[in-house]
N, C-alpha and C positions, 0 to 999 in steps of 0.2 A: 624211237625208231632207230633202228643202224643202221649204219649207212656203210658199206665196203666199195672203194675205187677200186679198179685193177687196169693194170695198165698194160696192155702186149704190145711187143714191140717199139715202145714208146717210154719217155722217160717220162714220171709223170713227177710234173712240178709245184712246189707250192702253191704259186699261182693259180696253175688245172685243177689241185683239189679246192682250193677255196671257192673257186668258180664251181664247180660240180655239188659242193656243200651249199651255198649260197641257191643254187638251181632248182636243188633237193627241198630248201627249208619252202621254195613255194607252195609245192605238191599240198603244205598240212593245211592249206586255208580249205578245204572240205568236209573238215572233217570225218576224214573217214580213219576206220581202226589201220594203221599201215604199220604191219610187223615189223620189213626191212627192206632196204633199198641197195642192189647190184650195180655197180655201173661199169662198164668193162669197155675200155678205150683202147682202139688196136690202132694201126698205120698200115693202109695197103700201098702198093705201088703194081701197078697194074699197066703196062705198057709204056713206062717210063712213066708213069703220071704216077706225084703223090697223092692220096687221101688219107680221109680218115674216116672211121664207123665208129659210132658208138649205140650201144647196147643198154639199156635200162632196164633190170626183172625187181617188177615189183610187189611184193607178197601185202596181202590184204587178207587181214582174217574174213573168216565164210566167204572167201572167194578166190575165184584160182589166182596164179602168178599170171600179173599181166607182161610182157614182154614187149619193148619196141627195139627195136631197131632202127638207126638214121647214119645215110653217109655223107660226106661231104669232104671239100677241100678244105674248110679250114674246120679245125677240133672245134673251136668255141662256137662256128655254126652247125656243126650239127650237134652239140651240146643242149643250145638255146631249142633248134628247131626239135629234137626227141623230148626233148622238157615240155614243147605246147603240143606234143601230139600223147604226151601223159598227162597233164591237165585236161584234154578234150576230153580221154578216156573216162576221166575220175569225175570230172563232173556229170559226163552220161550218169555214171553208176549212183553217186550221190543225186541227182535225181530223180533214177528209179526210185532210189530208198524211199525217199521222202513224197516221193509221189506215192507210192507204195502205204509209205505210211498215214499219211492222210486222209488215202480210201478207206486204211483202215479203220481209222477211226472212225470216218463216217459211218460205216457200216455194222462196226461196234456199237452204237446210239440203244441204250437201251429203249424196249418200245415203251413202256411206261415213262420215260422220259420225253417223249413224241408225244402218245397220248394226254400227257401233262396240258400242251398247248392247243390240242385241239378240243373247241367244245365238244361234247357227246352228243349223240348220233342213237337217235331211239327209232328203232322201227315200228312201223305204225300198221295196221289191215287197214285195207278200205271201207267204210261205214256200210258200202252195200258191196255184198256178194253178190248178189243178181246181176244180169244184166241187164242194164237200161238204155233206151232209144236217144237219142244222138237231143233229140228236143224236147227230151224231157230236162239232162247235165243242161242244156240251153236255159229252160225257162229256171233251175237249180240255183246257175249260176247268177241269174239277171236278179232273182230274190235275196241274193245273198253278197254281202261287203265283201268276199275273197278274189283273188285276182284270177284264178285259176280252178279250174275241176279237173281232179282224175276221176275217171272212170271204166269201167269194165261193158263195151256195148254190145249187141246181138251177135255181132259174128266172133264172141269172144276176144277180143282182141283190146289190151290196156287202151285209152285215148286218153289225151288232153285236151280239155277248150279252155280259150283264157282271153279275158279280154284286153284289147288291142289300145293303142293311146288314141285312135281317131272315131273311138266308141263305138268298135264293131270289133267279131267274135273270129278267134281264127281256134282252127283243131289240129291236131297232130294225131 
């Protein structure tokens, strides 16, 4: 990653760039692809009052130049304060990434891979196509070990009866 100081109106000191170097090398704990890093320290004087602004552009591949801006009275605080308003940035963006990335994945899952874990799922007709009376699946059921009857009754309409744990029949 390069890294260019500049310094307007300002003399800029060993010190400032160690400090600006030093600031810079946090930004890489994200991992993200970072081309090159601007820093550009000016000195205003603005109604007898000193400041200072500094300026950060920083180029990230597949993505635009993020730019801050931060001013202050003294250099090395608005160095540190543009420095944690470019790690808020970068960390937003790394993770989108990786939020990003993760959906994808999900969503990449081959379905044979799903299907692997679920047992199969056979579809079945109903034994009778007819329709039958509500007490006839009744007395069906009460002859037979299953918990439950589908069936298809007079007014065409799927039903279920199923028996209940207090030995009585409920229908749906």
């Amino acid at each position: 990653m390069n890294l260019s100081i500049v310094g307007k109106q300002l003399e800029l000191t060993d010190a400032l760039k160690s400090y600006v170097e030093n600031a810079k090398d946090s930004l890489t704990k994200y991992n993200l692809d970072i081309i090159s890093t601007r820093c550009v320290l000016s000195a205003d004087e603005k109604n007898g009052k000193k400041g200072f602004s500094v300026e950060f552009a920083i180029n990230l591949a597949h993505k635009n130049t993020i730019v801050i801006k931060q001013k202050d009275k003294d250099v090395y605080a608005a160095i540190d304060l543009a420095i944690e308003r470019a790690k808020k940035v970068l960390r937003r963006h790394h993770d989108k990434i990786t939020t990003y990335n993760t959906k994808e994945e999900i969503d990449d899952t081959p379905i044979s891979a799903v299907a692997d874990d679920v047992e199969e799922i056979i579809p079945m007709r109903l034994d009778s196509y007819k329709p039958i009376e509500i007490e006839e699946a009744l007395n069906e059921l009460k002859e037979s070990s299953k918990q439950f009857l589908v069936f298809i009754d007079m007014d065409d309409k799927m039903r279920i009866i199923y028996k209940r744990s207090d030995d009585k029949y409920g229908l749906y």
